[in-house]
C-alpha positions as CSV (number, residue, x, y, z in Angstrom):
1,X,-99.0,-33.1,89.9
2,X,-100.9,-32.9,86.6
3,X,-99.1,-30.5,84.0
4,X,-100.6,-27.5,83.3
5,X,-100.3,-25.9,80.1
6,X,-98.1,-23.2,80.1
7,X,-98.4,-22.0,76.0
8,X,-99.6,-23.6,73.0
9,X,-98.8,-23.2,69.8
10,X,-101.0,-23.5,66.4
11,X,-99.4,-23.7,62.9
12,X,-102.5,-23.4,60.9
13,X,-101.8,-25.5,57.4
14,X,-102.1,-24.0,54.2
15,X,-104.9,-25.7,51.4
16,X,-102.2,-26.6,48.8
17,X,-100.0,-28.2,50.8
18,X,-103.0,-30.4,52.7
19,X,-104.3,-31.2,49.0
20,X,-100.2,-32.3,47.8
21,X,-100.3,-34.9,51.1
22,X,-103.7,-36.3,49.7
23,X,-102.7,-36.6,46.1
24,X,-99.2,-38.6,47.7
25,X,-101.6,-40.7,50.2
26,X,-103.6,-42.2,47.1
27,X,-100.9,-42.7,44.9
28,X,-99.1,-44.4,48.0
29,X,-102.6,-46.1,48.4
30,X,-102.6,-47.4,44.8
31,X,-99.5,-48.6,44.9
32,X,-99.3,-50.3,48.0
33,X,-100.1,-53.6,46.3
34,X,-101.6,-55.3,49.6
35,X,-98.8,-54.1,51.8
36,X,-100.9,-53.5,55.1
37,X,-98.3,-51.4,56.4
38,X,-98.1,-49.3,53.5
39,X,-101.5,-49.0,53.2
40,X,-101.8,-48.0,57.1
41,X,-99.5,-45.3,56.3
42,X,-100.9,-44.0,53.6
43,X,-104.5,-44.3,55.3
44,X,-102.9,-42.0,58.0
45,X,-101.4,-39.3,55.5
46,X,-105.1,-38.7,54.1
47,X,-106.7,-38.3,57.7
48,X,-103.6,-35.8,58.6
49,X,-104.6,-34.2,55.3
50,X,-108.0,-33.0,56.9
51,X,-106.2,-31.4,59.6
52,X,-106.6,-27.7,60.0
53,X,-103.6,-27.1,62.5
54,X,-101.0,-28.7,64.0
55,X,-100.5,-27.8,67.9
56,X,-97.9,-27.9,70.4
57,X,-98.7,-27.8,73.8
58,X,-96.2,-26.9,76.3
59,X,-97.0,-28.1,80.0
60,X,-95.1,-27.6,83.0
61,X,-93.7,-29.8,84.9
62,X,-92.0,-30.4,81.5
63,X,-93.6,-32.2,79.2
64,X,-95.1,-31.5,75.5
65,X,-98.5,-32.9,73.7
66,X,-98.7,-32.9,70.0
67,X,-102.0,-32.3,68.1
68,X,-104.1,-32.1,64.9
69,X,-107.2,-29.6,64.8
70,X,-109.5,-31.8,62.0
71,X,-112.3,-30.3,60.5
72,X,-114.3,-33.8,60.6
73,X,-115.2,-34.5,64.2
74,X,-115.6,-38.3,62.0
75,X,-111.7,-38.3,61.1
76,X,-111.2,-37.2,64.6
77,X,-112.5,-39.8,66.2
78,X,-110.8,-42.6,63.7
79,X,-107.4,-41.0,64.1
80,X,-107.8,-40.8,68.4
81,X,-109.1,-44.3,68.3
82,X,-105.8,-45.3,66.1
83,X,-103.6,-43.1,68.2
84,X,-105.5,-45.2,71.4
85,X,-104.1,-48.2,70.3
86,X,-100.8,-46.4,69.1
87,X,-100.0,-44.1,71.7
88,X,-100.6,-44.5,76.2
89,X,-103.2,-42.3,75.7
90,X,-105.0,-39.6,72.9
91,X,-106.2,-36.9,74.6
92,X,-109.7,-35.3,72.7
93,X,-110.6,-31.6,72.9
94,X,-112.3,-29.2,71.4
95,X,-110.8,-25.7,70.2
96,X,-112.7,-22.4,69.3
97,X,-111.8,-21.2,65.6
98,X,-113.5,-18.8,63.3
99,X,-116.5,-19.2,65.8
100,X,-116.8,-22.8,64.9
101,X,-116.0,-25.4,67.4
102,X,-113.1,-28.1,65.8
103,X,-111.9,-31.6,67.3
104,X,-108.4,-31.5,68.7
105,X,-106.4,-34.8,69.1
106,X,-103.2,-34.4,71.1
107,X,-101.1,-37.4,72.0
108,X,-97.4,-37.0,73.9
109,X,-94.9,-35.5,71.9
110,X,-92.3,-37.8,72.9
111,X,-94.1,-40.8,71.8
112,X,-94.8,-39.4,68.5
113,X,-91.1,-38.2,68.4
114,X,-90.4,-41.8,68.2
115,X,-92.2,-43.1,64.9
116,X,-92.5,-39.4,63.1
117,X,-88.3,-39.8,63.4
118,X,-88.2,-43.5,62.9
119,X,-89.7,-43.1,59.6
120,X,-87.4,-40.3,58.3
121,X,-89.2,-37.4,58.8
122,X,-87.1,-34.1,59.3
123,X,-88.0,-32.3,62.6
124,X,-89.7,-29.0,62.6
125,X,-88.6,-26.2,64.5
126,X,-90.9,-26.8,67.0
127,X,-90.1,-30.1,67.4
128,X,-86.6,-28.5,68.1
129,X,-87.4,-25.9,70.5
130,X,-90.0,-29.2,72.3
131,X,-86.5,-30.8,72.6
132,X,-84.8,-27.8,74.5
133,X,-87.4,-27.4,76.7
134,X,-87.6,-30.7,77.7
135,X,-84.3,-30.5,78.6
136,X,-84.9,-28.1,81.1
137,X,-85.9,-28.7,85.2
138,X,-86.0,-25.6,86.7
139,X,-89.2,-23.9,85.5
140,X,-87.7,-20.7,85.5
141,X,-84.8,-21.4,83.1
142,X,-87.5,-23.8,81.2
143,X,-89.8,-20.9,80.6
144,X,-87.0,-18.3,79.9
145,X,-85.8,-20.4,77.2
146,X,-89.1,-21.1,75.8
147,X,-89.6,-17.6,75.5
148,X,-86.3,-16.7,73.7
149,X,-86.9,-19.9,71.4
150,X,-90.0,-19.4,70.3
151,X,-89.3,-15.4,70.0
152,X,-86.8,-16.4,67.7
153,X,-89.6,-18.7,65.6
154,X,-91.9,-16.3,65.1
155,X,-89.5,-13.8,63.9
156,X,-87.9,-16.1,61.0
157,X,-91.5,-17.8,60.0
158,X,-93.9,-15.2,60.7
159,X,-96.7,-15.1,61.9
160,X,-99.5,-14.2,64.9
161,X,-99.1,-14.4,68.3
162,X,-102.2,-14.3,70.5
163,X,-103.1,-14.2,74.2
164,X,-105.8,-15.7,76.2
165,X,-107.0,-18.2,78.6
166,X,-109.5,-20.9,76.8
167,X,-111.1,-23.4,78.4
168,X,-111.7,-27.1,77.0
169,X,-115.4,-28.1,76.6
């Protein structure tokens, strides 16, 4: 049975913090001094710092997808092609914002759970409420959880909540 998405969840990045990940890429960048793995990273920290959003999509049976909304369909396309090779599989979408129509790359959480951890990175609290739900087999307990968790979320960061059925094109 193919997962269906059950909610997803957009945390929309704010200008200065996208434009503080670029200025750390390039110095990164030029002080990599050949290091291809360096510079890889720091090649990937400038594409992420075109990114609009970051998604999490929450599927049932359980299972989470990770994503980046990019305002350059051309970074899009580098980044799913790297993730390709990276990841099983990147999936490409399209999403519906401010009546334009933005790429959205989403790969499996779990996957990118492994290097975004590996390489020190403090979890998010959605990364933490993924975890929980993950956890979960029965859908009803799964979505009853998922409910009080991200509840809980939006009432300590803020933010909008918004309903709605949207279809991929």
């Amino acid at each position: 049975m193919k997962p269906k998405v059950v909610v997803e969840v957009a945390e929309f990045r704010d200008r200065e913090g996208l434009e503080e990940l670029a200025s750390r890429a390039m110095k990164i960048l030029e002080e990599s001094e050949g290091d291809e793995s360096i510079e890889y990273y720091a090649k990937g920290c400038l594409a992420m710092s075109k990114t609009l959003a970051k998604v999490y999509s929450f599927r049932w049976p359980a299972k989470v997808f990770v994503g980046w909304i990019f305002e350059d369909p051309k970074t899009a396309e580098e980044i799913a092609n790297i993730f390709s090779n990276a990841f099983t599989k990147a999936e490409k979408k399209w999403r519906s914002i401010n009546g334009g129509r933005l790429p959205l790359i989403m790969i499996d959480w779990e996957e990118w759970m492994q290097i975004y951890t590996f390489s020190g990175n403090p979890l998010h609290p959605l990364d933490i409420i993924a975890l929980r739900y993950l956890r979960n087999t029965r859908m009803e307990k799964a979505l009853k959880q998922l409910t009080r968790d991200l509840a809980g979320f939006f009432e300590e960061c803020g933010g909008e909540v918004e309903g709605g059925v949207t279809e991929n094109g």
